[in-house]
Each structure stands twice: as C-alpha cells, then as structure tokens.
N, C-alpha and C positions, 0 to 999 in steps of 0.2 A: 484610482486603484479599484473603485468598486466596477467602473466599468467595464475594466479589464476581467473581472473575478467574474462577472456578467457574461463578457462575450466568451469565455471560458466554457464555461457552461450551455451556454447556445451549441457552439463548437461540436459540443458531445452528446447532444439534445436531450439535457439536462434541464427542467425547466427551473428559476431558480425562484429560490424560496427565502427568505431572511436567513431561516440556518442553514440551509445549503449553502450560502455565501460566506456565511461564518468560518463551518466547518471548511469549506476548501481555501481561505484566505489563513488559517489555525495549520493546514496540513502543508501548506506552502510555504510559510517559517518553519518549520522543524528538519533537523537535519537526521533524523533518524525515524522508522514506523513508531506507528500508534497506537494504542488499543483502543477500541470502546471506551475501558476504562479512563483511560490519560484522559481522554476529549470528556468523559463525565465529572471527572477531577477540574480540566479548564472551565467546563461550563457547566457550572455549579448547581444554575434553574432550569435546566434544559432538561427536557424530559430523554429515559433512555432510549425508550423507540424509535423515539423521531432520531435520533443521533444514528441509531443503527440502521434503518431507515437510508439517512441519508450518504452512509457508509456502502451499504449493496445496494444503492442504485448507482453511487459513482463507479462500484466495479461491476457490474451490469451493463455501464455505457463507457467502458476503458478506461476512465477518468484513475481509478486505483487496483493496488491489484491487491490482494493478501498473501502472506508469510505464515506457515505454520514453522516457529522455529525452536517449536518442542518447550517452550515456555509455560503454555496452557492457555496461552491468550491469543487468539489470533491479531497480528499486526497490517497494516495497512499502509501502504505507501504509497505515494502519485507516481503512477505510469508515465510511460514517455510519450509523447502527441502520437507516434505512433500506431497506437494501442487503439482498439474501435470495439464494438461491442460482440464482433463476430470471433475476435483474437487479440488477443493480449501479447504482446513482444516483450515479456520480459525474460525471458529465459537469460538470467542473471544469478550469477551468484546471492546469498546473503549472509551476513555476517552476525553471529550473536556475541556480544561480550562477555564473558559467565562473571568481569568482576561492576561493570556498570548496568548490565541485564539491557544494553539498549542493541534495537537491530537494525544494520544499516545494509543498504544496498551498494553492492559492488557491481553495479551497472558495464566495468568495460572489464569486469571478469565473466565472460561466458559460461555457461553449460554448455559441457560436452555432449552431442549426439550419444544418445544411447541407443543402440540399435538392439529391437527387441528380438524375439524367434517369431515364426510363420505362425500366423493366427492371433496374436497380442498388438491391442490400440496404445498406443500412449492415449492418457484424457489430460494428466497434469501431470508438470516436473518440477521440482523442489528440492532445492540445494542450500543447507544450511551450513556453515564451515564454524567452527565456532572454536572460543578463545578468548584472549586480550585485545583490544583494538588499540589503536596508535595514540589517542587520549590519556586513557589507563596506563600504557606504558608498556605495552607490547612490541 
C-alpha cells in the first residue's frame, strides 16, 4: 500500500514526504471532502502548516481540488488521474448535506457550460447543490 501511495505521488511529481503519504492514504478512505480541520482532528500531533502545506501542493499538482460549499471551510477532495497541474477536470457537481454538513462529489453529475458575453474569462466554476443526501434520508 505504501508503495502504491508512493508511486501516486511520483505520478503528480509530488515528492513524498511521511505526511504527505499520510495525508493522501487519510484522503483516499473518506467518502466525502475534508477540511484542514477534519485532517487536524485525525492528526492530532501534526503541525497545521505542514497539513495545509501538504493540501495546496496536492492541488497545485492535480492530485485535489477544493470545494467552496458555502460552509466557511474550504473542502478538499482527490481529483480524478485526469487532472494535471495546468487543469483540473473537475467540472462536477457537489453536493452539501445541510443535516450531516458533509460534501460529496457527484462526479457523473456535470456542470453545465455557462456561456459568458464578449469580453468575460471564466477562471473557476463551482456548483454546489445542496440538501439531504441519500444517508440522512433524502
């Protein structure tokens, strides 16, 4: 396992580090994003830097992307191998629960093209749908 979590990180030229292998072996069980916080609640002696740190350098090298899903906390979740450090592919829905607070990605739910007017970039798109989820009993 560790050398899979190893050549992961090669992959995305990621050099790897003890917690950088932590943290991406910690993000790869979870079925939902993460905060900063969550991963400083698991890793109780881990300094916060280095955690944060090791969070915007995985999405720096496509490894994660973040979720602003109006929480207050930015969430993180593992990108699809797709994803490289020039572009991110995640143009996916996300999903907040309002009764378990957790955010999951609905990766074969699209984002619709938004076609802007003459003169306007998109930089980033962000789609948060939000509700009950099928757990909670939605």
């Amino acid at each position: 396992m560790l050398q899979d979590l190893d050549k992961t990180l090669h992959q995305k030229g990621v050099r790897p580090t003890a917690m950088r292998l932590l943290v991406l072996d910690y993000l790869l069980k979870q079925s939902a994003a993460v905060s900063l916080s969550d991963l400083e609640t698991y890793f109780l002696r881990a300094d916060r830097i280095t955690l944060y740190r090791s969070l915007k350098t995985f999405e720096e090298k496509g490894l994660v992307h973040s979720i602003d899903d109006g929480s207050g906390a930015v969430k993180y979740a593992l990108c699809p191998d797709s994803c490289n450090p020039q572009e991110h592919h995640d143009l996916h829905v996300h999903f907040f629960c309002n009764q378990c607070q957790e955010t999951l990605c609905l990766p074969s739910t699209r984002i619709p093209e938004v076609t802007l007017p003459t003169g306007f970039k998109t930089e980033e798109v962000n789609l948060v749908v939000k509700g009950i989820c099928s757990t909670c009993g939605g």
